[in-house]
C-alpha positions in Angstrom: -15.0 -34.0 -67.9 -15.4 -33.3 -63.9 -15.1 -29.7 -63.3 -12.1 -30.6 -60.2 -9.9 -31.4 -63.2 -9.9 -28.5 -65.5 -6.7 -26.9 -63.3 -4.9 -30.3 -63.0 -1.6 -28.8 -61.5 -2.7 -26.3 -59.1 -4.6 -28.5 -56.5 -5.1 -32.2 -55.5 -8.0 -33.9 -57.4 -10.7 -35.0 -55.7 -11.9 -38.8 -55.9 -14.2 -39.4 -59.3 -12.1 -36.9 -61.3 -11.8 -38.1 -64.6 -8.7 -36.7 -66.9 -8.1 -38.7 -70.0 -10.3 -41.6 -69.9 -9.1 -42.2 -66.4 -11.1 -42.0 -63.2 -9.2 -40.9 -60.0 -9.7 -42.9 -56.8 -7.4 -41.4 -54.4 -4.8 -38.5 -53.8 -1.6 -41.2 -52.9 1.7 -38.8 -52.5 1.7 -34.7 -52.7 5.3 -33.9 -53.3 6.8 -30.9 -54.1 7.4 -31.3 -57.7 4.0 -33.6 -58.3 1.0 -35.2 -57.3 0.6 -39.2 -57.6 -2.8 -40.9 -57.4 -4.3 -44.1 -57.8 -6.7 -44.2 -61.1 -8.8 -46.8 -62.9 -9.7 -47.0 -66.5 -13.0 -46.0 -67.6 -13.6 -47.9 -70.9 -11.8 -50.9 -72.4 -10.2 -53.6 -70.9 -8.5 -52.7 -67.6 -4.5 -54.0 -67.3 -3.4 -56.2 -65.7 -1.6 -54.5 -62.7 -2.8 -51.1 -60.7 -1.9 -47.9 -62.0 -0.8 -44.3 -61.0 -1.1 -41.3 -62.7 1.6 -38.3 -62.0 0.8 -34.6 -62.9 3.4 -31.8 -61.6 2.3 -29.5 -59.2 2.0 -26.3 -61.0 0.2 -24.0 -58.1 1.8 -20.8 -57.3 5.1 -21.2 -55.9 5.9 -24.4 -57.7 9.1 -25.2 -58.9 10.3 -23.9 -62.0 11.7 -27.5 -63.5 8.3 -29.2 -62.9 7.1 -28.9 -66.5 10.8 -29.4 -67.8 11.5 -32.2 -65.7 8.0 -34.0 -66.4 8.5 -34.2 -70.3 11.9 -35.7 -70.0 10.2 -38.3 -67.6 7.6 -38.8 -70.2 9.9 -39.3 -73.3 12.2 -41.4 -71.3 9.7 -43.7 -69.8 8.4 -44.2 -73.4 11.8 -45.9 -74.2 12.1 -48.2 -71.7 11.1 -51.5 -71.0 11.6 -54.1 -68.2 10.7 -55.4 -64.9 12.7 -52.7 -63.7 11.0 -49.6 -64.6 7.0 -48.9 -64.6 5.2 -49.4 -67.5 3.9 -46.4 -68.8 0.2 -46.6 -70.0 -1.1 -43.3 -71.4 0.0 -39.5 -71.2 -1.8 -36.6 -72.6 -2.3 -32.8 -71.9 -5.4 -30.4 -70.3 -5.3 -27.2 -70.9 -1.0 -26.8 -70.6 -0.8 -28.7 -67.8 0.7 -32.9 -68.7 -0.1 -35.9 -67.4 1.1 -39.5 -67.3 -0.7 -42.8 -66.5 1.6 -45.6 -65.5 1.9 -49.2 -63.6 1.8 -48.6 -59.8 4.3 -50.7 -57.9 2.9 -51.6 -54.5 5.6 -53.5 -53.0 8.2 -52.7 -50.4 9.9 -49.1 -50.5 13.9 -48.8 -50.0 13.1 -45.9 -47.7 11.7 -48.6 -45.6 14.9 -49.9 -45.1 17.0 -46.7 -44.7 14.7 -46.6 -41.6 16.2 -49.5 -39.9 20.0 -48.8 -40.5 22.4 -49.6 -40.1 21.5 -53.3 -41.3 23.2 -56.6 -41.2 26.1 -56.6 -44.3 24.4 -59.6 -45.6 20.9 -57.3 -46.3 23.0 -54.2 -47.7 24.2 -56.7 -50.4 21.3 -57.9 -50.9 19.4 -54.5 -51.2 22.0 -52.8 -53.1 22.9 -55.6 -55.3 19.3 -55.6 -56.4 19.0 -51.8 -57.5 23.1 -52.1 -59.2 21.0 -54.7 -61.6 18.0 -52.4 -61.6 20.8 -49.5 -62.8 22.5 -51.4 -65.2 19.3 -52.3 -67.1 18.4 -48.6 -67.7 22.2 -48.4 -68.4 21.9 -51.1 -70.8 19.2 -48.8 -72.8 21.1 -46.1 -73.1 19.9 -44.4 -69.9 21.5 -42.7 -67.0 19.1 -41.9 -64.1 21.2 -39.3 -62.1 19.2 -39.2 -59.2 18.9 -42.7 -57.4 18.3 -42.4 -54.3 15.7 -44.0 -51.6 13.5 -42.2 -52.5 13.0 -43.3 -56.1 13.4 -47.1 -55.7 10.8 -49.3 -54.9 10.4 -53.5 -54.8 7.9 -55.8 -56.5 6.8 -58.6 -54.8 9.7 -60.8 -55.6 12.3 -58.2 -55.1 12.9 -57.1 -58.0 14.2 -52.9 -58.0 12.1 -50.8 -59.8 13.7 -47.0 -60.3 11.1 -44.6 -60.4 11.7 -40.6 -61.3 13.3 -39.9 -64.1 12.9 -36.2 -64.0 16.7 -35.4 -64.4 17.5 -38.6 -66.4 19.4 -38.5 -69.4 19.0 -40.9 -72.4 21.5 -40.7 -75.4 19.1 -40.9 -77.9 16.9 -38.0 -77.0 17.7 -34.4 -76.5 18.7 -33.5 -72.9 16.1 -30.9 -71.7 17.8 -30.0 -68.6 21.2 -29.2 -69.5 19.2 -27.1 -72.3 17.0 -25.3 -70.1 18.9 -25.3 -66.6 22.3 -23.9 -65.5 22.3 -25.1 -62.5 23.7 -28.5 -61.6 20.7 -31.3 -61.6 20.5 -33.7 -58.7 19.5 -34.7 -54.9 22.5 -33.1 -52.6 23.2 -36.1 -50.8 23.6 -38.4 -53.9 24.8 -36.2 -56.9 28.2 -37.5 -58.1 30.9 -35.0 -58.5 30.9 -35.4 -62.1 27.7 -34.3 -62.3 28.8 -31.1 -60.6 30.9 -30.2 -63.4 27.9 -30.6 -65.7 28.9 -33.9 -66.8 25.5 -35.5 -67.7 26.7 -38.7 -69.6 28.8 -41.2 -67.3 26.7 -44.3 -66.6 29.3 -44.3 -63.2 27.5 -41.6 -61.5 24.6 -43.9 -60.9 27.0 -46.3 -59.2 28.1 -43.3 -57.0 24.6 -42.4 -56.1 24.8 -46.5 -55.2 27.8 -46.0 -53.2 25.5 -43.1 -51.1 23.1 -45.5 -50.6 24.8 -48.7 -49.5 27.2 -46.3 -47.2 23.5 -45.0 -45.8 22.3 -48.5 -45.4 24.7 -49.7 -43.9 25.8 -47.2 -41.7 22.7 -45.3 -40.9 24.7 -41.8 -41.7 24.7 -40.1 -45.0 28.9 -39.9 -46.2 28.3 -36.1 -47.5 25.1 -35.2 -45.2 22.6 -33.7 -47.5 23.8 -30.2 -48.5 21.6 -27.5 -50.5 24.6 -25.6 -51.4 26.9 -25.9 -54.8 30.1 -24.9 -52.8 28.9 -27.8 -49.8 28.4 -30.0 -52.8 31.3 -29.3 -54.1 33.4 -30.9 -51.2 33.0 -33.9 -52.6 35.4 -33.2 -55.1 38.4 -33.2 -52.5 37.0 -34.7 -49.1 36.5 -38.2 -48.6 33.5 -39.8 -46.7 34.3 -41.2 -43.2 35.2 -44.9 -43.9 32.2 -46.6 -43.1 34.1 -48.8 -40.4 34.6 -45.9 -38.8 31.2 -45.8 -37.5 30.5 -49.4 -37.5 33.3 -51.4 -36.4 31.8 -54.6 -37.3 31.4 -53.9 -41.0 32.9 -56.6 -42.9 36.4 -55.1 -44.7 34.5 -56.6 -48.2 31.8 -54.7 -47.6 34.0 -51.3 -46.8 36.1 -51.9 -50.1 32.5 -52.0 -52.2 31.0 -49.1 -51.1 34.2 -47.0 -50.8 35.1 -48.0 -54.6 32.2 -47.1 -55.8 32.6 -43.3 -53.6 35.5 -42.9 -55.6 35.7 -39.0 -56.8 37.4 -40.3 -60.4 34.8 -42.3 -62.5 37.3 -44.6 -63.6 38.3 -45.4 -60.2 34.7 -47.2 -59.4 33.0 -50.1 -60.6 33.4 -50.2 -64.2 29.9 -51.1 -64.3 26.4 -51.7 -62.4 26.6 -55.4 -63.0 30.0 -55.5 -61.7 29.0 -54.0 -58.3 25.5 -56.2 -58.3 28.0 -59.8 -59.1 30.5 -58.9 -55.9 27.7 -58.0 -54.1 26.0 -61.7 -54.8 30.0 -63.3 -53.9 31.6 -61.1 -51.1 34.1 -63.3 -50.5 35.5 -63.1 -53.9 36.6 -59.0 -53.5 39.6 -58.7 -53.2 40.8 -56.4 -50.6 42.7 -53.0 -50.8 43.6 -50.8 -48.6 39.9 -49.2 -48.8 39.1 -52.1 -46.9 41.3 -51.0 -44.0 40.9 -47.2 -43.9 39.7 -45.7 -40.7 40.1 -41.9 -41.3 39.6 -39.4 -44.3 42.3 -38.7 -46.3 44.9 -36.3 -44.6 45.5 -32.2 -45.4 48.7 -33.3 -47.5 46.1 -35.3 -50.3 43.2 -33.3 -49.8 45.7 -30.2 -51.1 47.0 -31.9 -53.5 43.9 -32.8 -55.0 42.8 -29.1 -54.7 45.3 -28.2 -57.0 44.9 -30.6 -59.5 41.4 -29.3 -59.9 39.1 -32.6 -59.7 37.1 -30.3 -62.5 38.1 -32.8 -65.0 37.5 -36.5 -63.5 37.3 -38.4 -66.5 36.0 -38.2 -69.7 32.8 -40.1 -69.5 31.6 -42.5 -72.3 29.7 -41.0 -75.5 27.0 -43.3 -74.8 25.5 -45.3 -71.7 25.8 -48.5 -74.2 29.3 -47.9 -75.5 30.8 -47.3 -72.1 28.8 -51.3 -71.4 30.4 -52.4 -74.2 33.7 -51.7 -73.3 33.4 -53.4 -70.5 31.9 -56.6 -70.7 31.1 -59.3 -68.3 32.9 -62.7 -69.7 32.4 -65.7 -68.3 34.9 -68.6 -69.1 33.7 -72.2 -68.9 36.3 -74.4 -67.5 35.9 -78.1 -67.8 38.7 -79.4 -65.2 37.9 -82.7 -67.0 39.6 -81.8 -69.7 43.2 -81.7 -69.7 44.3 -80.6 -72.7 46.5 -77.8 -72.7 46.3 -77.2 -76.5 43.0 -76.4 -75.3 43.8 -74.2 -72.4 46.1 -72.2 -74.5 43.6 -71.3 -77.0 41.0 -70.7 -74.6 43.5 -67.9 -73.1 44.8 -66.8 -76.1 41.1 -65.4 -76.9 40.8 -64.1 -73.4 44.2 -62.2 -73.9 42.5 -60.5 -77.1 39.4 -59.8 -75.6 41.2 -58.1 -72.9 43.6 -56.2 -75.2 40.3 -54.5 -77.0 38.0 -54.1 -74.4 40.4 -52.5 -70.9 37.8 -52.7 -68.4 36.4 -55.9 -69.4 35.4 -58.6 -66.1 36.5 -62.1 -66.4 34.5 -64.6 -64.1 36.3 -67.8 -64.4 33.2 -71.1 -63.6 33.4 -74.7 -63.7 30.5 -77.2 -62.8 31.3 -79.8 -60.3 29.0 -83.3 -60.7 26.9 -83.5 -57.0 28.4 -86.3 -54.9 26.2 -89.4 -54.7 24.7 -90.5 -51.2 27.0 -92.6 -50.0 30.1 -92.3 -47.5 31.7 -90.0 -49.8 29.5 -87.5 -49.7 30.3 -85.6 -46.6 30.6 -82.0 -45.7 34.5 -82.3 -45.8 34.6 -84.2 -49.0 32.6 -81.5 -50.6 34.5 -78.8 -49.0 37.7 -80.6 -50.3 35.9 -80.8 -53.6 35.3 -77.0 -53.7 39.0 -76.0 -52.7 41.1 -78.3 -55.0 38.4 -77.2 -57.8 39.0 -72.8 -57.0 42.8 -73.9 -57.1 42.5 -75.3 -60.1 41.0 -72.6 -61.4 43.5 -70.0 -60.3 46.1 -72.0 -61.8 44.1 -72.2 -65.3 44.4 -68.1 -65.0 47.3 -67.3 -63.4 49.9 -67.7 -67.4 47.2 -64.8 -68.4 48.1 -62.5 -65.3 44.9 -60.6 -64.9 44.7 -58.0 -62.0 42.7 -59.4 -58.6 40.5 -56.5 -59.8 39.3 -58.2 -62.9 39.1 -61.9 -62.4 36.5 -63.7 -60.0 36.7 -67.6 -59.8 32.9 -69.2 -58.9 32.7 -73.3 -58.7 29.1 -74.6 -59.2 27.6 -77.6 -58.8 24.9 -79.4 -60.5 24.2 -82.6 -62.7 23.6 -80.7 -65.7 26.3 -78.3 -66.8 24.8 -76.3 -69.3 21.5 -75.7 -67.2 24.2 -74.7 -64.6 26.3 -72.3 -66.9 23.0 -70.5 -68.6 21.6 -69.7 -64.9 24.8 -68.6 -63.9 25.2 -66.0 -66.9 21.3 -65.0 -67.1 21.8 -64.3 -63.2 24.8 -62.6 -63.2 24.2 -59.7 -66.6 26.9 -61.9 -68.4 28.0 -60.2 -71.9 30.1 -62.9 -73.7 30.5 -66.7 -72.6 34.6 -68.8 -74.2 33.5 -72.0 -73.7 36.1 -74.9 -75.1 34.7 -77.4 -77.5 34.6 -80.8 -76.4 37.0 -83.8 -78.3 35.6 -86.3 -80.2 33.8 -89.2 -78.0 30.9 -92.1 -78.2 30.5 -90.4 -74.8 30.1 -86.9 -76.0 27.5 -88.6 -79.1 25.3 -90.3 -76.5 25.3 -87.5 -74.0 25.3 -84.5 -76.5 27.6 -81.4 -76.0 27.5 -78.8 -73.4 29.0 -76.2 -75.4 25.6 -76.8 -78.0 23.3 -76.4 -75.5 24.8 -72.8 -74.8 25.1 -71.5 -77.6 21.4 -72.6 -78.4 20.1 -71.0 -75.2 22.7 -68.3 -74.3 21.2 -65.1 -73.1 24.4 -63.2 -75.0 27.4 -64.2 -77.3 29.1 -67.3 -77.4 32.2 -68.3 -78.0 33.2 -71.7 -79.1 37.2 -72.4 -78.8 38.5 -75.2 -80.6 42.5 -76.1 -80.4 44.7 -75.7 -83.1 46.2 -79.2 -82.8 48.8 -78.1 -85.6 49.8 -74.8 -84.2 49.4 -74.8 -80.5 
């Protein structure tokens, strides 16, 4: 072993180091907390993407969470798996000092894009939307990151979010070194959630705060807290609202206002339910409905901001027990809608199991498709026909869910179109984090025999759960 690598942590390597079967080719980042460089294996097969190895800095002065910090990054990175986390290849120790070998991500960095705000609403959405899905992955394994940020979110080629950092992270399966070792309050000052400044380490929902930090930053160019050092600056945030993002930008669409000030809420259970709620409005802005978030030009007056002072914000919410239990409670479910098919002993039963599901389950989402047939060429097939088409198709759908009475806040209508409705229906779930698909069974028809059944075709191929309703032609 190369003699520049025996003290990994007090200075920068120098190219042709080798530490752990790995060869180092060039110092890439030198952060406070750790150094990042671009390696090569020595022996075997060599992967099949670039990697990066990260060893904390550990040079007089350093920070005294650096080791702390690095193991929960390295036990945490061994549990998950995706496109939307690094792949972590090797770790090992020299001499007291860890290190970890992982996939380097070479694509486009979100702090690229912080340095062109404020952006167009249509690119927020789009930037956002792609790191909610990126969240609600990690959330989906049981993860919290609890320090997203720009910083820590970079973009493969075909951009996809990949969250890097998970140095404060907290999974529910492992023991949480930093609320063991560390009093004070983890986080990045400009991003930390105020639940998390009442040491509340476990709510899946402060991720979609640090999301509303970042779409507010995006799309105003302005941080909404500025980025204090303090705990008592920090702590403003439990009683002091951001400036409304319209505010400062005018233009800002009201959609766009609502989102980011919903998920800026100080109560948890006043955001997004969950990450894959955010990312699906984000994707159909004009489905969100408006409140009077959307509207707000000023912070909240002396009057609330005393008010909430004295009910102590200390206690926001009780967060979930787990990442995945919170999910599970509130589910994405999409409802297949044949408008074909008018039989209401049908719809009844097809509501009757939405009614259930949303007796059990509180926060659950209720997305609410049907699959128009493309027009043919022809005369017919005009602009205003297929407008038409659209309109009488979302009205019917509001009607189908108006007997159930579901809050705006939980139901979003989207009409497709395509020649095959199950292709149609299994994109639309795999694209949209869908938990649970009520689908109605099809009657009895030579039609149905020739062409085969939709509802068959998702339940084979369904990403998730499926639900096949049937009519009780006896009891309806």
């Amino acid at each position: 072993m190369h003699g520049e690598a025996e003290n990994l942590g007090a200075q920068a390597l120098a190219p042709g180091a080798e530490v752990g079967g790995f060869r180092v080719m060039r110092l890439l980042h030198e952060g406070g907390m750790a150094r990042l460089y671009a390696v090569e294996r020595l022996a075997g097969d060599p992967p099949a993407f670039p990697l990066l190895m990260k060893i904390p800095s550990l040079g007089f002065g350093s920070h005294p969470g650096c080791l702390v910090g690095f193991e929960v990054e390295q036990m945490i990175l061994g549990r998950l798996r995706g496109p939307h986390v690094p792949r972590l290849v090797a770790s090992g120790d020299q001499a007291g000092t860890p290190w970890l070998v992982m996939e380097r991500i070479d694509g486009g960095r979100l702090t690229d894009a912080v340095t062109r705000a404020p952006l167009d609403a249509a690119e927020v959405a789009r930037l956002v939307g792609a790191v909610a899905a990126a969240a609600h992955a990690l959330h989906r394994q049981n993860a919290i990151h609890l320090d997203l940020k720009p910083e820590n979110v970079l973009f493969r080629a075909d951009g996809t979010a990949v969250l890097v950092d998970f140095g404060i992270a907290r999974h529910a399966e492992l023991p949480d070194l930093i609320e063991e070792e560390f009093d004070l309050k983890a986080g990045s000052g400009a991003g930390i959630a105020p639940e998390q400044l009442q040491g509340r380490r476990g709510d899946p929902r402060s991720d979609l705060f640090a999301l509303g930090v970042i779409a507010y930053q995006l799309a105003t160019g302005k941080l909404p807290f500025g980025a204090p050092t303090s705990g008592s600056a920090m702590r403003r945030r439990l009683y002091i609202d951001p400036l409304p993002p319209r505010a400062i930008q005018p233009d800002l669409p009201a959609w766009l206002q609502e989102t980011i000030l919903r998920c800026l809420e100080i109560r948890p259970d006043a955001r997004y339910a969950t990450a894959a709620q955010l990312a699906h409005d984000l994707a159909h802005p004009g489905q969100i409905p408006l409140t009077e978030r959307a509207e707000r030009r000023h912070r909240a007056g002396p009057l609330i901001v005393a008010k909430r002072w004295l009910q102590g914000l200390r206690e926001p919410g009780l967060p979930a027990s787990t990442p995945s239990r919170h999910l599970a409670s509130a589910p994405h479910v999409m409802v297949a809608i044949d408008l074909d098919d008018r039989r209401d002993t049908l719809a009844r039963a097809m509501r009757r199991t939405l009614r259930r599901a949303l007796h059990a389950e509180p926060d659950l989402r209720v997305t609410l498709v049907a699959v128009l047939q493309p027009l043919t060429f022809g005369e017919d097939a005009t602009p205003e026909v297929a407008h038409s088409q659209q309109t009488t198709a979302l009205v019917a759908l509001r009607h189908w869910a108006r007997p159930i009475g579901l809050p705006l806040e939980k139901l979003r209508i989207h009409v497709a179109e395509g020649s095959d409705a199950a292709g149609t229906l299994l994109d639309y779930a795999a694209a949209h984090h869908v938990d649970r698909i009520i689908v109605g069974a099809r009657g009895h028809s030579a039609l149905r025999r020739y062409l085969g059944s939709v509802s068959a075709r998702v339940v084979a191929e369904a990403p998730c759960s499926v639900y096949v309703v049937r009519p009780n032609e006896n009891n309806p």
